[in-house]
C-alpha positions, 0 to 999 in steps of 0.5 A: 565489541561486536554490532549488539555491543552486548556480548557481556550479556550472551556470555553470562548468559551462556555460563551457568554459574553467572546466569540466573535466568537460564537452567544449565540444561537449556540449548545454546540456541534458546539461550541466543534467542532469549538474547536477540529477543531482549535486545529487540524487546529493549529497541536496540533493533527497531520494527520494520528495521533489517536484523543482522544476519545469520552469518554474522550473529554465529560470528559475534557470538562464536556459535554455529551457523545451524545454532544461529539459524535455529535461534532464528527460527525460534525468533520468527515462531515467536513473532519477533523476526520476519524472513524476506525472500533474498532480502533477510530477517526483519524486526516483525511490528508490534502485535496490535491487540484487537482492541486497537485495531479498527473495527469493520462494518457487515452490511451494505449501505443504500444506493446513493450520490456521491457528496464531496465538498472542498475538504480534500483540495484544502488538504491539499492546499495546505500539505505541501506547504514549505516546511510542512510534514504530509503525512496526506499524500500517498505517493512515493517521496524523497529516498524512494523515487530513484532519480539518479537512475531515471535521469540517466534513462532519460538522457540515453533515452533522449540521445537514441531517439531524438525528437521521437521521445519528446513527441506524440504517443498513439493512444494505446501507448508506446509499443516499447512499454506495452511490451515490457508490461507484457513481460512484467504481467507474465510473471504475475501469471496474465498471458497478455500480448503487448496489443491487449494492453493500453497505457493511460497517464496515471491509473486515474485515466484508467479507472475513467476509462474503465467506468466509462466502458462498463456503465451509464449514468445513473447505475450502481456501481459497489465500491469499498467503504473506506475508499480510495477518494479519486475513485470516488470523484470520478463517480461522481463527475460521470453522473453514477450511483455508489452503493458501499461495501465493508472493507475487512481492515485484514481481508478486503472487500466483505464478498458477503455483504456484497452478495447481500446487496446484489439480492436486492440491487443490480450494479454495472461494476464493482471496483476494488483494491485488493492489495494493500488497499487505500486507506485501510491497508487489507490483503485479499486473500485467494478465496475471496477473490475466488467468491468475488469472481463468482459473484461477477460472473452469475450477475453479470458486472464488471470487477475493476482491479485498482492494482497500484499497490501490488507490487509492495508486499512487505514480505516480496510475496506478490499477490495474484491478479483478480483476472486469474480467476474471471474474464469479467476483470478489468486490471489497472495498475501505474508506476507512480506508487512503485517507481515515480508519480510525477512521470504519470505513467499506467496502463490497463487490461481492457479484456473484453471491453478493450474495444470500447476503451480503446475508443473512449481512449482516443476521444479522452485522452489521444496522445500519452507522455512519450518521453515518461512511457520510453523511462519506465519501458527502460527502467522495466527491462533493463533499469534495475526494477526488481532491485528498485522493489526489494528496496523501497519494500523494505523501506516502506516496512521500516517506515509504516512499523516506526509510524505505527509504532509512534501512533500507539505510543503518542496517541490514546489508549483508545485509538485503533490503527492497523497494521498492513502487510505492504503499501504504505498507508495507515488508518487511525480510528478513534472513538465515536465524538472524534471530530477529523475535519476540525483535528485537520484544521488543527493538525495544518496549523502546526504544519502537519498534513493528514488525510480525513476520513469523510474524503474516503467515504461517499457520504462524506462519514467516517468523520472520526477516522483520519488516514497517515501516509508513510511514503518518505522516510522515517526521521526526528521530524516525523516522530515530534510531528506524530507526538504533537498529533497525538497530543490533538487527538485527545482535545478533538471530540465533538 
């Protein structure tokens, strides 16, 4: 018996006189695709999860290799397979109905301060506890951090260099990384030299930096609405002004809605996520990044690209830098979301404030992590990166497709989620009552950790919306923990 465990199936499929479902006259290639599509259909392959390929469905099923890739093309046209360039076919997630996916806001808030309580350290607190299950964290964890091959960098790196590796780092970086980034940025079409970069610990250092070098307290600064709650911390610790702006669940930033605002508000700087963004998992397109350029250069603020999630693409199609398309772009980006957040590694492109960074650098931060800086040069250049990628993508593929498919099993019919095309986090909305501070508190007393709205929205909103990571693998223990929150849900309404 073949890897389906079903060729009795495709046999009475492919003789007519056994098969009622099919005419005689129907090609030998729909007739396998009604095949592969029931058995996906009936679970046997999971979404997220990695299809047999070609080769050997046209061998288990004594067919043609044109036959079978013609049965695969018809899969990805119904929507039940997704190719992945020199990585295969994959299990495309489960279509989510409008209904079910998270609305959007269209207009701009009022200028306003930053308003954070103890929330999120208690969160945090309690997440991380022996035996929990975080679904809070949005980092990398076990089965995707690639340890064995970072410990052997690290042992060669420390046999070559000596004391060298385990002392200070100047405060631009290591030549060795800011070289290797210069390459990895070439690809992404940024003609950088090593000297225009400046490596930071973690992109936390450097979107500091970055609001430092473009604004003074009290000015406005346009940030996503949900956003990434550090980015929001640090407003607030340097004295500045929010004003938020609607994230698309799909398409990112609303560019209309902050064209809107600046008809009324000047901001110094506008810092976004356009890829996959945190918490809410949208993808900016081209034009948008094109509008949003636009609007920087004729109103004179500063863009500053929190790019960490970018190099996850599901599908390994990695999207452009904003820069592409305006001098007035900040680029910051970090190893921890891709290759290990413990080793604190970032960096950022200044562009035209690279002066005053540079500056602010010295006085913040002096001395960068030389050992972790000597690891992730290595692991860029010669450790295996791109190998490293087109695995944890797929993992993450797999592990947001069986957390979602989870959430829409477990929880209400009225729940919406959405449905990221890379990174790994997923954004629940649940109707108008729903409280997430108390389901938090719920959710930590079964051992459960999750990320609540209010910690992504300046005002503290957002309370009946809560954020799940999917940084680790998918297993029995997720799965109870997703029914157990799903059963919460339905008793946590104000």
């Amino acid at each position: 018996m073949g890897f389906f465990d079903s060729r009795c199936i495709w046999k009475a499929a492919d003789n007519p006189a056994r098969s009622t479902s099919m005419p005689a006259a129907t090609p030998l290639y729909r007739k396998l695709s009604s095949t592969l599509a029931g058995l996906i259909r009936a679970g046997t392959f999971p979404p997220g999860s990695r299809f047999p390929s070609i080769r050997r469905t046209s061998r288990e099923h004594g067919v043609s290799i044109t036959t079978a890739m013609e049965a695969y093309r018809c899969l990805e046209d119904e929507g039940y397979l997704q190719a992945r360039a020199r990585s295969g076919y994959y299990v495309s997630p489960p279509v989510i109905s409008p209904d079910r996916f998270p609305t959007t806001g269209t207009r701009p808030s009022s200028p306003l301060k930053v308003t954070h309580g103890t929330l999120f350290e208690t969160v945090i607190d309690h997440a991380s506890g022996q035996g929990a299950v975080s679904f809070a964290t949005a980092a990398p964890g076990k089965g995707i951090v690639p340890e064995t091959r970072l410990a052997s960098i690290s042992r060669e790196i420390i046999r070559r260099h000596g004391l060298e590796a385990l002392s200070y780092t100047p405060p631009q970086g290591r030549w060795e990384l800011r070289a290797a980034l210069s390459r990895r940025l070439y690809n992404l079409g940024l003609t950088v030299a090593p000297d225009e970069i400046i490596t930071t610990q973690g992109a936390t250092e450097g979107l500091m930096l970055a609001l430092r070098a473009t604004a003074e307290p009290g000015d406005l600064i346009a940030v996503e609405a949900p956003s990434y709650f550090g980015t929001l911390n640090l407003i607030r610790d340097l004295g500045l002004r929010v004003i938020e702006i609607p994230v698309d669940p799909r398409s990112g930033l609303v560019v209309e809605a902050l064209e809107v605002a600046l008809k009324k508000h000047r901001i110094a700087a506008c810092v976004v996520q356009p890829h996959f963004q945190n918490p809410i998992g949208s993808l900016m397109p081209e034009s948008r990044k094109k509008a949003l350029s636009a609007l920087a250069e004729q109103h004179g603020f500063a863009i500053i690209e929190d790019d960490v999630y970018g190099d996850l693409a599901h599908d390994g199609t990695r999207p452009s830098s904003i820069a592409l398309h305006s001098d007035r772009v900040i680029h910051c980006g970090s190893a921890s979301k891709t290759i290990a957040p413990g080793l604190r590694v970032g960096w950022l492109l200044p562009g035209k404030w690279h002066a005053e960074v540079r500056r602010l650098k010295g006085i913040q931060c002096p001395w960068n992590g030389t050992l972790s800086e000597f690891v992730i040069a290595r692991f860029l250049d010669a450790g295996g990166y791109d190998r490293h990628l087109r695995r944890i993508r797929r993992l993450y593929a797999e592990q947001c497709a069986q957390t979602r498919e989870a959430v829409l099993s477990h929880f209400p019919e009225d729940a919406r989620v959405n449905q990221p095309a890379g990174g790994f986090v997923l954004w629940l909305e649940m109707p108008a009552g729903f409280d997430a501070r108390s389901y938090t508190a719920a959710a930590l007393r079964k051992g459960i950790g999750i990320s609540p709205g209010p910690i992504f929205s300046a005002t503290a909103g957002l309370n009946h919306c809560f954020r799940l990571a999917c940084g680790f693998a998918f297993g029995t223990r997720t799965l109870e923990a997703i029914a157990t929150l799903g059963k919460l849900a339905r008793h946590h309404r104000s």
